[in-house]
Structures are given as structure tokens and as C-alpha cells.
N, C-alpha and C positions, 0 to 999 in steps of 0.2 A: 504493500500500500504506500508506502514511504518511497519506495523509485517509481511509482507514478505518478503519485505528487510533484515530486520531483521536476521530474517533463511537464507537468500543467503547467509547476511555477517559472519553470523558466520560458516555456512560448508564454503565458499571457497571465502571469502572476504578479503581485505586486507585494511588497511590505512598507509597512510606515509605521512611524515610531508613536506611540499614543503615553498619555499621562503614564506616571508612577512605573515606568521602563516594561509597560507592557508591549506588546508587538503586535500588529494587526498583518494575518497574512488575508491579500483578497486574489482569486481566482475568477476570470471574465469568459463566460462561456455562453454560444450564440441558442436565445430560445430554443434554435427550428431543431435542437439535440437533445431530447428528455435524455436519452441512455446515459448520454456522457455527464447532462448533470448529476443524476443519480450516482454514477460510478465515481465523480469527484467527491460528493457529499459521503460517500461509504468511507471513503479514502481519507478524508478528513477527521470523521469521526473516528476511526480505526486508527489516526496517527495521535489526534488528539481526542481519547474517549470521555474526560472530563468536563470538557468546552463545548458549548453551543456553537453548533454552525449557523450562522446568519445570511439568510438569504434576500435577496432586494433586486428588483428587477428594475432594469436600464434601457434606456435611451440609446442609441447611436450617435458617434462626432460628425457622421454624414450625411448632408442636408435631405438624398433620398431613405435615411434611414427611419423607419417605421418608430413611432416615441416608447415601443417598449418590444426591442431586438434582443436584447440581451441581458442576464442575470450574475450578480456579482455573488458568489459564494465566499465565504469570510469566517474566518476562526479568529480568536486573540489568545495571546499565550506569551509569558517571559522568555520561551524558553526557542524563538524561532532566531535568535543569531546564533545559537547552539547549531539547529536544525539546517538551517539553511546561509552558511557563513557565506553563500553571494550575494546577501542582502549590502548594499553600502548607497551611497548619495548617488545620485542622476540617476538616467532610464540606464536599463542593463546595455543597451548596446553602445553606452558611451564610457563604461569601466569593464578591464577584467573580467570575466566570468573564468571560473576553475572550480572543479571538482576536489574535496580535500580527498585525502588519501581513505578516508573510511568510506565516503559516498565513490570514489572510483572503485572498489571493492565491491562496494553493494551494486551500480549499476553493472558491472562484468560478471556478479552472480545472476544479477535479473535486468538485462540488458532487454527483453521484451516488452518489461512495466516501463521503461526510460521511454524506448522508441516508440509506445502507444500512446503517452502522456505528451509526448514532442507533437505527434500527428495528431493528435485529436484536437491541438490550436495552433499549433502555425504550421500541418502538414495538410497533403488530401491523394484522395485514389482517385485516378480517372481511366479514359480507355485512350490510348496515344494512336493516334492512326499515323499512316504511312501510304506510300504508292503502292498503287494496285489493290488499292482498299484493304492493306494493312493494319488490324486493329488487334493490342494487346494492352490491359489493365498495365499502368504502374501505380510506382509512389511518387508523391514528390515534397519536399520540403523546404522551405526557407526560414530566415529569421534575420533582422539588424545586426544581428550578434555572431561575427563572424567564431568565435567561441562557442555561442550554444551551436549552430552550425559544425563544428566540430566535434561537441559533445553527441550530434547524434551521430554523423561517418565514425566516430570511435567505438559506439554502440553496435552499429551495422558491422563493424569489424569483428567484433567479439563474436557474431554469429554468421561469421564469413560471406555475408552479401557483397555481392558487387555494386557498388556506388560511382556514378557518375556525376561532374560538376559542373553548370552551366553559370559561365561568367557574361554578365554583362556589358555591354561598351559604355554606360553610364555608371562611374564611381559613385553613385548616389543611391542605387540600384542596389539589389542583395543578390547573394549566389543562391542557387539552386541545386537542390541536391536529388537526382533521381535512383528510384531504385526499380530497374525493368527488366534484371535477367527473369524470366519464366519461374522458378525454381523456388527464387528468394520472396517476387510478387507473390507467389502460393502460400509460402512459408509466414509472411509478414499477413496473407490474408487470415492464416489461424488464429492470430493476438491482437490485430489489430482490426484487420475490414472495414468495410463501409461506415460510415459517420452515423453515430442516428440520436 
């Protein structure tokens, strides 16, 4: 439950510092995904069984976004710079991100809960066509952070997928990271598959 966490928090998770050195962790996940909220809030509760998860649903920052797109799931707890030591100042993909030595342990024991908790907010499965009406399912993934970026191809390593990296001609742009041999697509459909 903790290395899926893990991946929510780093594609679309947040912390901030609240009174009396408590920690607010909040996790941003889109309505149109009951499974995934669910499977975060079990995840939460399972990491933190003490604590009230708090749920509060959101708005979109885009002008065609519907006034209530997405739901912020939220824990509070002293104990999330213990938990999660890439908490620090500005957005993640303007500092460091690194795995300490106990969480690289735990994602190369359960590199699955990593790489389902990456894709299920800043991954997605589609079908890639090709000439001559070539059409196979991949993955694909991005993120600002050219580190969480990393952390998932190191993920993908540990369970021997081939990954490929699509760079952009715009520095402003993020890389892309696909996964499309047939084998790995299958593999990654048993932990992770379709969004729902």
C-alpha cells in the first residue's frame, strides 16, 4: 500500500506544512475514476489507519473544465517527512526528487504498486497505430520531473520491460516514456490496465 502511495504522491500528490508540525499529505484524482479513488483511499487508510481520510471534490484550473472534475483525497499526520523525505519547498519538478535507500528497497521489492500508482496520474494505455493499419495497446508516461521520470524507467527495469524515450524539440516540453514490446504491454496489463 505504501509503494502505491508512493506513485500517486509523486505524479499528482502534494504536502504542506499545517499548525503544530502537523503534515497535510493531499492526493488529486480525476472524478471520471471511482476504482482509482477507492484504491487510493484503501491505500491511505492502510498506511495511515489512525487518521481520517478527507475527501473534497474540485474544480478544474481549465477554463473548459467542468466546476466539479476532480476530488482531492487528504490525510494529516506528523509523521509524512519520515514517510515521504521528497516533501521540500516549490513544485516537485523544480527540486530533486530521490528515493532514500529504504523506499528504493521497497519499490525493487514491489516495483508493480510504484509503476500502477505513476500511471494511474500522470500515465495512460492506448492503442498506437501504424501503417497498414497497424494497431497495438501501449503505455505511456510523463511527468515535469525529469527524476520521477526516472523513478518509473528504474521501476520498469527491475521487471525487465523495454522502455523507450520520446524527447521533444521544445525544452519546455516533458519526455515521454513508452512501454510497447507485446510481452511487457500484457505483463503491465495484469497490475495495472485500463483506468476506471
Amino acid at each position: 500500500a505504501y509503494v502505491y502511495l508512493l506513485g500517486l504522491y509523486l505524479g499528482d500528490g502534494t504536502i504542506s506544512h499545517a499548525p503544530r508540525d502537523v503534515y497535510r499529505l493531499r492526493i488529486f484524482l480525476g472524478l471520471e475514476y471511482p476504482g482509482i479513488i477507492d484504491e487510493c483511499a484503501s491505500a491511505l487508510a492502510s498506511v495511515f489507519p489512525r487518521n481520517k481520510t478527507g475527501r473534497q471534490t474540485r474544480g478544474g484550473n481549465y477554463e473548459q473544465s467542468s466546476d466539479q472534475s476532480n476530488i482531492e483525497l487528504s490525510v494529516y499526520s506528523k509523521s509524512m517527512p519520515c514517510l515521504f523525505p521528497q516533501h521540500g519547498p516549490r513544485k516537485k519538478h523544480q527540486r530533486r526528487i530521490w528515493l532514500a535507500d529504504w523506499q528504493q528497497q521497497l519499490a525493487q521489492r514491489w516495483p508493480e504498486a510504484l509503476i500502477r500508482g505513476l500511471i494511474q496520474t500522470d500515465g495512460h494505455r492506448f492503442i498506437n497505430t501504424g501503417r497498414g493499419g497497424w494497431r497495438h495497446p501501449r503505455y505511456g508516461f510523463s511527468n515535469l520531473s525529469s527524476d520521477i521520470t526516472s523513478i518509473f524507467c528504474t521501476a520498469c527495469d527491475c521487471l525487465g520491460f523495454r522502455w523507450t524515450a520520446s524527447f521533444p524539440k521544445d525544452e519546455s516540453k516533458t519526455v515521454k516514456i513508452y512501454v510497447s514490446r507485446k510481452a511487457d504491454v500484457a505483463r503491465m496489463d495484469e497490475f495495472v490496465g485500463p483506468k476506471a
